[in-house]
N, CA, C and O atoms as a Tinker XYZ file with bonds, in Angstrom:
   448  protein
     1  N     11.541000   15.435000   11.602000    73     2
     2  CA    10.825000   14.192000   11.563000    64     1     3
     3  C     11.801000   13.084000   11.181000    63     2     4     5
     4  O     12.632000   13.185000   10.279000    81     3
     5  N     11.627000   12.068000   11.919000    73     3     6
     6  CA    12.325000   10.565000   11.705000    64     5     7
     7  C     11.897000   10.400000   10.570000    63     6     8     9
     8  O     10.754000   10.703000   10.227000    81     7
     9  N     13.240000    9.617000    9.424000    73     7    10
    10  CA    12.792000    8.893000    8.280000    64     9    11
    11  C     12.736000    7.630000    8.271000    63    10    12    13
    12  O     13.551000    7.388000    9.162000    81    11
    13  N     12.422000    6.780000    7.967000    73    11    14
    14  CA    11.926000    5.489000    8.029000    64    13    15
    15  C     13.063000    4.524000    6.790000    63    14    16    17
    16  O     13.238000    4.789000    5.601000    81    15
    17  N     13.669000    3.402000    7.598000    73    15    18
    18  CA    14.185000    3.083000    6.626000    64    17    19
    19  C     14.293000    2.470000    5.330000    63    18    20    21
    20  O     13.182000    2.584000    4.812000    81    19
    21  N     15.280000    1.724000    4.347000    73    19    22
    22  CA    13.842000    1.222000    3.097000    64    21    23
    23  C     13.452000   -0.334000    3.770000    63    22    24    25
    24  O     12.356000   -0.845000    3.539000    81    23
    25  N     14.111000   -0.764000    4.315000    73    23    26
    26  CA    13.571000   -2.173000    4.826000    64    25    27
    27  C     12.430000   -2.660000    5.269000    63    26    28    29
    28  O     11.724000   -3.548000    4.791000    81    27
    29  N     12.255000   -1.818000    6.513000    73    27    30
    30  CA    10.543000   -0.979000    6.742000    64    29    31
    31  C     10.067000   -0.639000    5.898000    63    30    32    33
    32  O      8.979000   -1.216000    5.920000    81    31
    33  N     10.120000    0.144000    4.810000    73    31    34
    34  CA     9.713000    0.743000    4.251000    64    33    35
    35  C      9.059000   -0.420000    2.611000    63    34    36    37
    36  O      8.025000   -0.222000    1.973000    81    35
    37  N      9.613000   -1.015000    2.485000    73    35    38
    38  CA     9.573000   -2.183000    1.579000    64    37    39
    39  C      8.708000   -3.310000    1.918000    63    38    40    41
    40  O      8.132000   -3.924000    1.020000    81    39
    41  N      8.551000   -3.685000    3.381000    73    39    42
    42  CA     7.653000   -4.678000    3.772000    64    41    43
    43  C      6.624000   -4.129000    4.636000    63    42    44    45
    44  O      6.095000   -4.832000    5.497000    81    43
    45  N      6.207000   -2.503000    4.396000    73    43    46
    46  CA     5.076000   -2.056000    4.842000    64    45    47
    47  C      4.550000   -1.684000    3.607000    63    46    48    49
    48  O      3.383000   -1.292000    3.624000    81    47
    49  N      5.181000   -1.716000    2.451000    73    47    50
    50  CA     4.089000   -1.143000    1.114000    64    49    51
    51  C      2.976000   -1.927000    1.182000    63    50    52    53
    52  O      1.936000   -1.453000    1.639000    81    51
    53  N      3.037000   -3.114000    0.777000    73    51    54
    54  CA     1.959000   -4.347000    0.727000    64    53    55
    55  C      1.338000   -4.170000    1.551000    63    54    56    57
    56  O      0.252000   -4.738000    1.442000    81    55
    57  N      1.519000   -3.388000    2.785000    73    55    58
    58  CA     0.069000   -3.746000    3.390000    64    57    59
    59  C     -0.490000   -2.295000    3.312000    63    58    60    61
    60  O     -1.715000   -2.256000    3.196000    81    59
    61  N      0.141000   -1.109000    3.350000    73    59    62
    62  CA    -0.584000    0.072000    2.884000    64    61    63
    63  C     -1.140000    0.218000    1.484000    63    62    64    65
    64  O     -2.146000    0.921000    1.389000    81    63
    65  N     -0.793000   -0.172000    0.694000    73    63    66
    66  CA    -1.257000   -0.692000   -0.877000    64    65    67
    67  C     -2.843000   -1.207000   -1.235000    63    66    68    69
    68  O     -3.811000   -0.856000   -1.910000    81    67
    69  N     -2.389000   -2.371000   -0.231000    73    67    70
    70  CA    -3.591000   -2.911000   -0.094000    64    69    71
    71  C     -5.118000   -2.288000    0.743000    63    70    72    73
    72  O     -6.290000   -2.050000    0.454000    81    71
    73  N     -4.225000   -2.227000    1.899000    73    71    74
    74  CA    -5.720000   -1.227000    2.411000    64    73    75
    75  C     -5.932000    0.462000    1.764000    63    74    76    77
    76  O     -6.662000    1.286000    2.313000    81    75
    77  N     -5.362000    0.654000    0.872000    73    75    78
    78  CA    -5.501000    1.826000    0.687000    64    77    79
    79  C     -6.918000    1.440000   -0.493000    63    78    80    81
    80  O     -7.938000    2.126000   -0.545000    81    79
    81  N     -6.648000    0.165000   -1.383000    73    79    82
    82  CA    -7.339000    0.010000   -2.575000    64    81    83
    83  C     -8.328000   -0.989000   -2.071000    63    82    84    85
    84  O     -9.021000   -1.483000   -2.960000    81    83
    85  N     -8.614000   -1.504000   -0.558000    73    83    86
    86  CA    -9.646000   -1.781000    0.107000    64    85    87
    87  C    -10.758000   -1.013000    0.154000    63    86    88    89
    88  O    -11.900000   -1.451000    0.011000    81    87
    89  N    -10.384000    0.440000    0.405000    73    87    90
    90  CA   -11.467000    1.162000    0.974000    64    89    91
    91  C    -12.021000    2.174000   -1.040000    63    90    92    93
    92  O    -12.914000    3.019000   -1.107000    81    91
    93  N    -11.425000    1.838000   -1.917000    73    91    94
    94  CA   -11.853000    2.169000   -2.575000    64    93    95
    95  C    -10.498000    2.314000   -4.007000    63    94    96    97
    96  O     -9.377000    2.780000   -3.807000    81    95
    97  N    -11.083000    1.699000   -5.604000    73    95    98
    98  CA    -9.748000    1.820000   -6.736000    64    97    99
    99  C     -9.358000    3.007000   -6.762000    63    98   100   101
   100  O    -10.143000    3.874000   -6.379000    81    99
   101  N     -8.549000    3.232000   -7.043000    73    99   102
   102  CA    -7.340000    4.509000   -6.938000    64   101   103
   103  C     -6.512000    4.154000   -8.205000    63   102   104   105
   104  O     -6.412000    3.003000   -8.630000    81   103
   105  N     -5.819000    5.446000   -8.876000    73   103   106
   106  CA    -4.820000    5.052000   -9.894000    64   105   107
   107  C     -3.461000    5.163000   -9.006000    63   106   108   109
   108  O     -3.541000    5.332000   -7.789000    81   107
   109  N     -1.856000    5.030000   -9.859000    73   107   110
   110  CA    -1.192000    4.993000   -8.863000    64   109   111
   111  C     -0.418000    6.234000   -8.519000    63   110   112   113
   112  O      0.253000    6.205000   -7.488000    81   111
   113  N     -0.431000    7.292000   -9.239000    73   111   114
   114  CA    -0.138000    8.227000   -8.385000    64   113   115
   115  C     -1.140000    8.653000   -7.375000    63   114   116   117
   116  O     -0.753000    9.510000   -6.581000    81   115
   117  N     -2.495000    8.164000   -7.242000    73   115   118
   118  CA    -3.208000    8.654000   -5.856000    64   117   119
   119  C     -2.548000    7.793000   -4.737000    63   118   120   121
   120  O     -1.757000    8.249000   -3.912000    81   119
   121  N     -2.871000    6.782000   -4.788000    73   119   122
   122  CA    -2.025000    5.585000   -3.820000    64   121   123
   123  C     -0.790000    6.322000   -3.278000    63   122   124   125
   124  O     -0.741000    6.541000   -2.068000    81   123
   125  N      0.203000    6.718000   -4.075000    73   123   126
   126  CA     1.300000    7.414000   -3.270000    64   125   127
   127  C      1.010000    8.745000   -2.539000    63   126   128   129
   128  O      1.489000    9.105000   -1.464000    81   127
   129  N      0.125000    9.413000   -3.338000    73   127   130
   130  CA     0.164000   11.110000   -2.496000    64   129   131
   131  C     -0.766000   10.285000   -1.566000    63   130   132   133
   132  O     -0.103000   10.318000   -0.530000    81   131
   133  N     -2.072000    9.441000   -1.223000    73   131   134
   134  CA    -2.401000    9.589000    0.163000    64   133   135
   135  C     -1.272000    8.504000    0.854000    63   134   136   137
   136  O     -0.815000    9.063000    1.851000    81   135
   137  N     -0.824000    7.513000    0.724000    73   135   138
   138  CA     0.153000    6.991000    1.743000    64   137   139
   139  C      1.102000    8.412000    2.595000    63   138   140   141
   140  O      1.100000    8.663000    3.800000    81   139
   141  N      1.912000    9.216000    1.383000    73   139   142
   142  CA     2.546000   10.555000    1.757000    64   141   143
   143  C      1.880000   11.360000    2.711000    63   142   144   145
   144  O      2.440000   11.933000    3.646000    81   143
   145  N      0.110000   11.405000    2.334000    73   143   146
   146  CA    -0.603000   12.565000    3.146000    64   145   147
   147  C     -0.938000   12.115000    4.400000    63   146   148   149
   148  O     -0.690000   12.747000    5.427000    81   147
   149  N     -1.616000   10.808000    4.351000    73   147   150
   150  CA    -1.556000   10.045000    5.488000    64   149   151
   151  C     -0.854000    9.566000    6.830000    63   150   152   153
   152  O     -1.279000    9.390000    7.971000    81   151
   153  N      0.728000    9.388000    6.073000    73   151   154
   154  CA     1.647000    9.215000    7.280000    64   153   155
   155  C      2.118000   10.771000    7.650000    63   154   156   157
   156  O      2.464000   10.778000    8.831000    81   155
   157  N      2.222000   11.800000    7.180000    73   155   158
   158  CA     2.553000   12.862000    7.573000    64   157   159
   159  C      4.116000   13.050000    6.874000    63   158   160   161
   160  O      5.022000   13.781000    7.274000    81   159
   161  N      4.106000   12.151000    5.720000    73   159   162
   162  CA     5.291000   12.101000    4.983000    64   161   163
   163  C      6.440000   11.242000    5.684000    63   162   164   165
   164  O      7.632000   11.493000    5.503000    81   163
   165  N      6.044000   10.350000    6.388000    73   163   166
   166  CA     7.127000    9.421000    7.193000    64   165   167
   167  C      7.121000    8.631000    5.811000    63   166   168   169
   168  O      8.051000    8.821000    5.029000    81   167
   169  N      6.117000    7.768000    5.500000    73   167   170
   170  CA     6.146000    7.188000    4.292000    64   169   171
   171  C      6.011000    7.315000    2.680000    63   170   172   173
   172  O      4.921000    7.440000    2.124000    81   171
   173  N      6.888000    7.281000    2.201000    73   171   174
   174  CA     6.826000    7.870000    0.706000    64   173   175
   175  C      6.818000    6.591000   -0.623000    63   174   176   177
   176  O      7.577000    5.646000   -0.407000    81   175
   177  N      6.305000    6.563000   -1.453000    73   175   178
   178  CA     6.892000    5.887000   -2.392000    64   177   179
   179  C      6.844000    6.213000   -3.568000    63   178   180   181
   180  O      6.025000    7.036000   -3.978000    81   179
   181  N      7.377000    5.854000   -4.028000    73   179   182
   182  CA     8.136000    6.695000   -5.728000    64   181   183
   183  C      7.361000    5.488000   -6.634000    63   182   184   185
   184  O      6.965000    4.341000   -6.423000    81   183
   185  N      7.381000    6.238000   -7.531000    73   183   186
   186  CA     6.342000    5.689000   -8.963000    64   185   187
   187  C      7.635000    4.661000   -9.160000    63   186   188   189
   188  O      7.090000    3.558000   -9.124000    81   187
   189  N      8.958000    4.455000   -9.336000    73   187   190
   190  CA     9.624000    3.632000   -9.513000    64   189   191
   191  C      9.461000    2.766000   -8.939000    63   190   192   193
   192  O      9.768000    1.828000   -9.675000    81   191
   193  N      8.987000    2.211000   -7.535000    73   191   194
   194  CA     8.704000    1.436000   -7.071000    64   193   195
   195  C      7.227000    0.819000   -6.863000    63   194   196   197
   196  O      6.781000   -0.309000   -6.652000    81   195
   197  N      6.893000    1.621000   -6.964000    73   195   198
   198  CA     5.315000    1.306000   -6.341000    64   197   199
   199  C      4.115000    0.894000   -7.832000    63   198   200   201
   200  O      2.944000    0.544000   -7.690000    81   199
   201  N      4.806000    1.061000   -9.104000    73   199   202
   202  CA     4.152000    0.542000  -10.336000    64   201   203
   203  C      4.686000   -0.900000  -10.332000    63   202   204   205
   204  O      3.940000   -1.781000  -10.760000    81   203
   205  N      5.614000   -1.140000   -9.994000    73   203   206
   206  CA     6.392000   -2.679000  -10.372000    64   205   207
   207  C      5.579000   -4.044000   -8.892000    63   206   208   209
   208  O      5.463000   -5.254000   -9.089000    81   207
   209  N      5.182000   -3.322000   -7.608000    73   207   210
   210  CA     4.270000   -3.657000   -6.765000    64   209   211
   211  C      2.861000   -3.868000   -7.461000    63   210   212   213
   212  O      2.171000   -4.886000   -7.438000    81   211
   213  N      2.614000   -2.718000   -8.056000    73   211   214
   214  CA     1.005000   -3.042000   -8.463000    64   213   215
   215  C      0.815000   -4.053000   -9.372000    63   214   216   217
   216  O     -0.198000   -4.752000   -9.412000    81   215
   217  N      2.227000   -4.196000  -10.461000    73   215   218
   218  CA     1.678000   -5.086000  -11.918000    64   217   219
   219  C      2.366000   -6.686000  -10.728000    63   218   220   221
   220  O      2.103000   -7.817000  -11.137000    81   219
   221  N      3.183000   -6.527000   -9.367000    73   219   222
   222  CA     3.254000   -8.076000   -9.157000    64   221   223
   223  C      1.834000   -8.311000   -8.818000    63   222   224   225
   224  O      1.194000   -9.122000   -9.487000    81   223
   225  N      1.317000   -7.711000   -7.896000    73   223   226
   226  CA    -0.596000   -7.788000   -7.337000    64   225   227
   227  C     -0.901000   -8.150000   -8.824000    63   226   228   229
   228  O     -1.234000   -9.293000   -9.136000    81   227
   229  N     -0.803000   -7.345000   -9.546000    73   227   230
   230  CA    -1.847000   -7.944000  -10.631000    64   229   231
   231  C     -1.815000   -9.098000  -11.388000    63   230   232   233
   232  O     -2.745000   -9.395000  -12.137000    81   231
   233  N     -0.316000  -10.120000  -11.191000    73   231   234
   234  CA    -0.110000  -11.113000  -12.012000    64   233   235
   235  C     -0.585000  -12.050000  -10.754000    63   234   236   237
   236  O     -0.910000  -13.212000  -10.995000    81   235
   237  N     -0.625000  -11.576000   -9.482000    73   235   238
   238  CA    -1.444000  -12.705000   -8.743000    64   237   239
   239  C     -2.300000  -12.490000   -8.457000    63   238   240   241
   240  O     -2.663000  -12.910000   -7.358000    81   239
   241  N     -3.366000  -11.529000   -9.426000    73   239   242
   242  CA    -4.667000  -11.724000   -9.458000    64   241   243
   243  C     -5.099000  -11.022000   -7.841000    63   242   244   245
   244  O     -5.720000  -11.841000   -7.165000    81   243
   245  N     -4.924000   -9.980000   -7.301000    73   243   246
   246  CA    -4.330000   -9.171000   -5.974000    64   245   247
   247  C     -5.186000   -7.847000   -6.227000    63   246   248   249
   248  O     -5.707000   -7.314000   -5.247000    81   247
   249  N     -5.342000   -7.334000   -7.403000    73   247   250
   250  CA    -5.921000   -6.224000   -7.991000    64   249   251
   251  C     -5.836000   -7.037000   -9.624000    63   250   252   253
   252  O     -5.273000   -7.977000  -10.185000    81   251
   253  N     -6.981000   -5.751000   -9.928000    73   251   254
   254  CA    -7.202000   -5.430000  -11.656000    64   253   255
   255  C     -7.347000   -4.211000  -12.000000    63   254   256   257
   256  O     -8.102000   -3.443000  -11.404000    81   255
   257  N     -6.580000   -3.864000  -13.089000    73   255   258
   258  CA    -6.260000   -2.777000  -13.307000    64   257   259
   259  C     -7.341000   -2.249000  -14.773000    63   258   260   261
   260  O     -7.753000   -3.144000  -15.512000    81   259
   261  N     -7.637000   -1.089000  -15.010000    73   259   262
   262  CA    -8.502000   -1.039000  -16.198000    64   261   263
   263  C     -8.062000    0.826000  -16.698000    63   262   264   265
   264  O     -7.729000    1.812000  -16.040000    81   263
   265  N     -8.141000    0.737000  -17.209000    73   263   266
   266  CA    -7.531000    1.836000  -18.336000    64   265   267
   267  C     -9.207000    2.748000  -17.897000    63   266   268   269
   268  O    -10.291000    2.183000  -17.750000    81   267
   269  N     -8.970000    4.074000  -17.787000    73   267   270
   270  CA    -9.401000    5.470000  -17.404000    64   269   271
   271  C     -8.956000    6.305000  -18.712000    63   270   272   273
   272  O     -7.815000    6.371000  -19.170000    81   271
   273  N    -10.262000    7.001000  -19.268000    73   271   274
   274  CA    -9.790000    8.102000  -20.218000    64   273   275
   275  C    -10.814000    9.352000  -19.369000    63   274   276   277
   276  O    -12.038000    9.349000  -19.231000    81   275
   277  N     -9.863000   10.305000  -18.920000    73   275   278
   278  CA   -10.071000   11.723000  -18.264000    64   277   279
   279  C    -10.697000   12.514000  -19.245000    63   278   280   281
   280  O    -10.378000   12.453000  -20.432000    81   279
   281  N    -11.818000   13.458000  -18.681000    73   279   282
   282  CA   -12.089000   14.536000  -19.189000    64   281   283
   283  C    -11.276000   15.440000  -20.634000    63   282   284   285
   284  O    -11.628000   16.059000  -21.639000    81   283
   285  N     -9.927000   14.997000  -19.897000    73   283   286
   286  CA    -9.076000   15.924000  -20.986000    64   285   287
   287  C     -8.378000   14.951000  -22.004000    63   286   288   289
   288  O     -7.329000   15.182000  -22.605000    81   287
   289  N     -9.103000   13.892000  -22.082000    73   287   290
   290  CA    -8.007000   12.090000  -23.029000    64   289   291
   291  C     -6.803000   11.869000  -22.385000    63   290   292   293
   292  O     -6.282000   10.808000  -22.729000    81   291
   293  N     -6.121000   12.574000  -21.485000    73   291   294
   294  CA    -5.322000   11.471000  -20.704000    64   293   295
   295  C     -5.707000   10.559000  -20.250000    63   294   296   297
   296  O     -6.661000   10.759000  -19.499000    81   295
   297  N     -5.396000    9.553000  -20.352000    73   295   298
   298  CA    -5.490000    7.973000  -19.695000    64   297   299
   299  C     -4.962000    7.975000  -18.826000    63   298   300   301
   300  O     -4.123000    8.864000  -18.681000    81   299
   301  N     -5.223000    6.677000  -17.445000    73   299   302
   302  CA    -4.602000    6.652000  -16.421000    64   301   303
   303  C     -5.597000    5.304000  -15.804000    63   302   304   305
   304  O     -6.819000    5.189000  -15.716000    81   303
   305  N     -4.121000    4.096000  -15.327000    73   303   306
   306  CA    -4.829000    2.995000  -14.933000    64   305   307
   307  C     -5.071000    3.157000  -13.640000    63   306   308   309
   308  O     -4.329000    3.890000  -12.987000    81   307
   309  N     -6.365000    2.371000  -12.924000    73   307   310
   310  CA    -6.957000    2.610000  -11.714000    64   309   311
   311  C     -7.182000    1.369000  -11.803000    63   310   312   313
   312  O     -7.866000    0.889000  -12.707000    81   311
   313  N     -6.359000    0.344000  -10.406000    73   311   314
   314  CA    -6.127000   -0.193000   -9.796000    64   313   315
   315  C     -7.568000   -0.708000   -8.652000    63   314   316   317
   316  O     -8.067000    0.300000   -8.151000    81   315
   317  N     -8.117000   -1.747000   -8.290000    73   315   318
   318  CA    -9.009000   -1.881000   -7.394000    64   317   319
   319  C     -8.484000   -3.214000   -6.799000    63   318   320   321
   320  O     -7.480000   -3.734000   -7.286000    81   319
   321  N     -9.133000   -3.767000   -5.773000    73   319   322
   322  CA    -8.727000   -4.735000   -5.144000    64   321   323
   323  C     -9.132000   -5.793000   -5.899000    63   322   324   325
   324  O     -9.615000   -5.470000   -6.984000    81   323
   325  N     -9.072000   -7.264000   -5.597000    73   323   326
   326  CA   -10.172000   -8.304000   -6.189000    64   325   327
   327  C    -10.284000   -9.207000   -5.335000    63   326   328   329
   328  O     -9.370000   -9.191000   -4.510000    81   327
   329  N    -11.451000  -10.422000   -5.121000    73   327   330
   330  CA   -11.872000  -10.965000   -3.896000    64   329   331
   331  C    -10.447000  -11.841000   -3.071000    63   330   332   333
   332  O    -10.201000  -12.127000   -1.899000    81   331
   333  N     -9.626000  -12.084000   -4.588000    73   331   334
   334  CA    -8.521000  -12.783000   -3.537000    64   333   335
   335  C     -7.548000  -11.918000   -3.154000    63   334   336   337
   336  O     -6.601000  -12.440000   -2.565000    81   335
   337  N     -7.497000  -10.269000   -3.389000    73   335   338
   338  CA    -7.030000   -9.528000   -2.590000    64   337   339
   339  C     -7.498000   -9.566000   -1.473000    63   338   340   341
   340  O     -6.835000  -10.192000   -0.646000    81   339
   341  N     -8.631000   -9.007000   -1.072000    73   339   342
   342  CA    -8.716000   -8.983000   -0.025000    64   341   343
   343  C     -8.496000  -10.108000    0.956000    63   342   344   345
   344  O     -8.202000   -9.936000    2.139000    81   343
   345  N     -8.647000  -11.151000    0.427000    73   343   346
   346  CA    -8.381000  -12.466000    1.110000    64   345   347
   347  C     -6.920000  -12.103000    2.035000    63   346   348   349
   348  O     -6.710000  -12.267000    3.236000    81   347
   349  N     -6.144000  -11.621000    1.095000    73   347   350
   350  CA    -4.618000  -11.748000    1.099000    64   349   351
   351  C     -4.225000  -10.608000    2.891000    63   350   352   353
   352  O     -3.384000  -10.770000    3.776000    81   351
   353  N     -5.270000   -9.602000    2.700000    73   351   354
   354  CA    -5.124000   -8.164000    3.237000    64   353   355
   355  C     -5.455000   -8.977000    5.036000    63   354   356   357
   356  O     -4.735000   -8.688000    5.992000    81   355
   357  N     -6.285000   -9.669000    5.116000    73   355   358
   358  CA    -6.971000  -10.216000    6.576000    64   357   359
   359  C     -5.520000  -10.552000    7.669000    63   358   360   361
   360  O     -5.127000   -9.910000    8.643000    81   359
   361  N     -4.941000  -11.874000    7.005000    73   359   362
   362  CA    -3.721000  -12.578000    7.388000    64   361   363
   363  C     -2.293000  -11.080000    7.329000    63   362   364   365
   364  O     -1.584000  -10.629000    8.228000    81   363
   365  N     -2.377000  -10.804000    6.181000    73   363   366
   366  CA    -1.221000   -9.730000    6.145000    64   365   367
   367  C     -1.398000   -8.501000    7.322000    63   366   368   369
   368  O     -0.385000   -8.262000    7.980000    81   367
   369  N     -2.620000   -7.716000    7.619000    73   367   370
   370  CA    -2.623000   -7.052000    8.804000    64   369   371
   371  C     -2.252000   -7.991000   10.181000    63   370   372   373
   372  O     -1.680000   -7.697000   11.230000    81   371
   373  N     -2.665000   -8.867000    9.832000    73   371   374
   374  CA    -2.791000  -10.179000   11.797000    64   373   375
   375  C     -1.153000  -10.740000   11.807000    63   374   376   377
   376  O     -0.792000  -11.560000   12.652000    81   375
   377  N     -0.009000  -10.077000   10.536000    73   375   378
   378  CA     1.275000  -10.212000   10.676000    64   377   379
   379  C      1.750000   -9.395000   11.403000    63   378   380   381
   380  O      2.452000   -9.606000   12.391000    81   379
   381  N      1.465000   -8.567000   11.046000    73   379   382
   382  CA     1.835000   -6.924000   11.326000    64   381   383
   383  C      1.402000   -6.326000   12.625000    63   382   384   385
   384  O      2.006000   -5.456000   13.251000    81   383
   385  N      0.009000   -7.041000   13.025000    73   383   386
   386  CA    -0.478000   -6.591000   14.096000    64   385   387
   387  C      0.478000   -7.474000   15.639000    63   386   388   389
   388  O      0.644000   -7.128000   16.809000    81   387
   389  N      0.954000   -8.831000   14.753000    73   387   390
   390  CA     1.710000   -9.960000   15.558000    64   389   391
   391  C      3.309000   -9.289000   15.904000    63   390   392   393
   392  O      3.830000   -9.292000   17.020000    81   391
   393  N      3.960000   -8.682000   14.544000    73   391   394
   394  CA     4.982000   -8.028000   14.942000    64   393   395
   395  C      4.653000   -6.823000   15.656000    63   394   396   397
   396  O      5.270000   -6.717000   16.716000    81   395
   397  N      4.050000   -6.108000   15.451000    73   395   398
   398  CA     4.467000   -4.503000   16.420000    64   397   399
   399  C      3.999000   -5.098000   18.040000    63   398   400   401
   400  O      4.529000   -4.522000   18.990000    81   399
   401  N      3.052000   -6.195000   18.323000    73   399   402
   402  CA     2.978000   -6.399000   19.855000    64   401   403
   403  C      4.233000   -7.244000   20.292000    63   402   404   405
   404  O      4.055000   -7.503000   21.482000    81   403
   405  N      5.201000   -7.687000   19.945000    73   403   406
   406  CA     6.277000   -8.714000   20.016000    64   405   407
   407  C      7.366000   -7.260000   20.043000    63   406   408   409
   408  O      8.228000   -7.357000   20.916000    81   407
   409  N      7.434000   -5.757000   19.084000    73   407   410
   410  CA     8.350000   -5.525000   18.798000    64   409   411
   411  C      7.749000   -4.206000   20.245000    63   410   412   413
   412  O      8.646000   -3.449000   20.616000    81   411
   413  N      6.909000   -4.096000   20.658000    73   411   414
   414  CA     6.073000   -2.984000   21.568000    64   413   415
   415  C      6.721000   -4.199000   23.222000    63   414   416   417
   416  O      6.719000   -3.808000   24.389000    81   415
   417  N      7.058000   -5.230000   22.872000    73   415   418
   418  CA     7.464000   -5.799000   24.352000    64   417   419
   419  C      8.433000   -5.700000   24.492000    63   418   420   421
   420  O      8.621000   -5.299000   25.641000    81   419
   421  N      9.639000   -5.878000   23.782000    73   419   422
   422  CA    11.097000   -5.557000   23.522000    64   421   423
   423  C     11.359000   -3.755000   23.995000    63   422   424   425
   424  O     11.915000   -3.275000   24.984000    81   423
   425  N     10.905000   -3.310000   23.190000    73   423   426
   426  CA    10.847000   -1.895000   22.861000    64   425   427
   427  C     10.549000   -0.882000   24.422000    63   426   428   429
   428  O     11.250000   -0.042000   24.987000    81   427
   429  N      9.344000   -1.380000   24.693000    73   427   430
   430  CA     7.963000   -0.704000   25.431000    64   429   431
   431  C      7.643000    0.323000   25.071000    63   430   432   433
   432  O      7.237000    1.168000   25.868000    81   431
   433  N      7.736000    0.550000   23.739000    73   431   434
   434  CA     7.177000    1.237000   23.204000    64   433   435
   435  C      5.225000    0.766000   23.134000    63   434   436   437
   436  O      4.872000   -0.402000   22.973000    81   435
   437  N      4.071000    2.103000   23.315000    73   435   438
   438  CA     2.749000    1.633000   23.402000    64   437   439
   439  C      2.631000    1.589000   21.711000    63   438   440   441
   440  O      2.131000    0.644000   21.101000    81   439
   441  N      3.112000    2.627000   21.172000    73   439   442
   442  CA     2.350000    3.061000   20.134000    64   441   443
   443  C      3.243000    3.359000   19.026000    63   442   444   445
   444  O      3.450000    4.440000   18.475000    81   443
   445  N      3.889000    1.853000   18.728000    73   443   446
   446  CA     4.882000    1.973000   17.926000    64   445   447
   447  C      4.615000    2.214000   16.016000    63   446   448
   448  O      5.585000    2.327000   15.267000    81   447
């Protein structure tokens, strides 16, 4: 399997991030194992990166985060969207959807 590089890989978090905590809050190691399970492991992201993403969302008010105490007293923050997330998520897919048809004409690639 092709690996994906971090460049790609860096300006597709934000939008998998986001729709991931669209369809429902997640803490952040779930966010990474389904991005991982989802792409078939093309896409990965490491708790080193992908906590320092969630607390920028959260200083622009992108998500809110709220403290979880488990069955067993581990804690664990779970992340949800908030209305000006989603705001953010509409325009950010209609980027993405603008590059892969621009990069699918170059390419000819259908189903890039």
């Amino acid at each position: 399997m092709a690996s994906v590089g971090a460049q790609i890989k860096r300006g597709s978090a934000e939008l998998a991030v986001l729709t991931l905590l669209a369809r429902q809050p997640l803490h952040g190691y779930e966010i990474a194992k389904r991005i991982d399970e989802q792409t078939g492991g093309v896409l990965r992201f490491d708790m080193a990166s992908l906590y320092p993403m969630l607390y920028r969302f959260e200083r622009k008010a992108w998500v809110q985060a709220e403290w979880q105490t488990l069955a067993n007293g581990r804690r664990r923050r779970c992340y949800r969207l908030t209305p000006l997330g989603r705001k953010q998520l509409a325009p950010l897919r209609e980027q993405w959807r603008v590059f892969f048809r621009a990069f699918q004409s170059i390419t000819g690639f259908q189903n890039a």
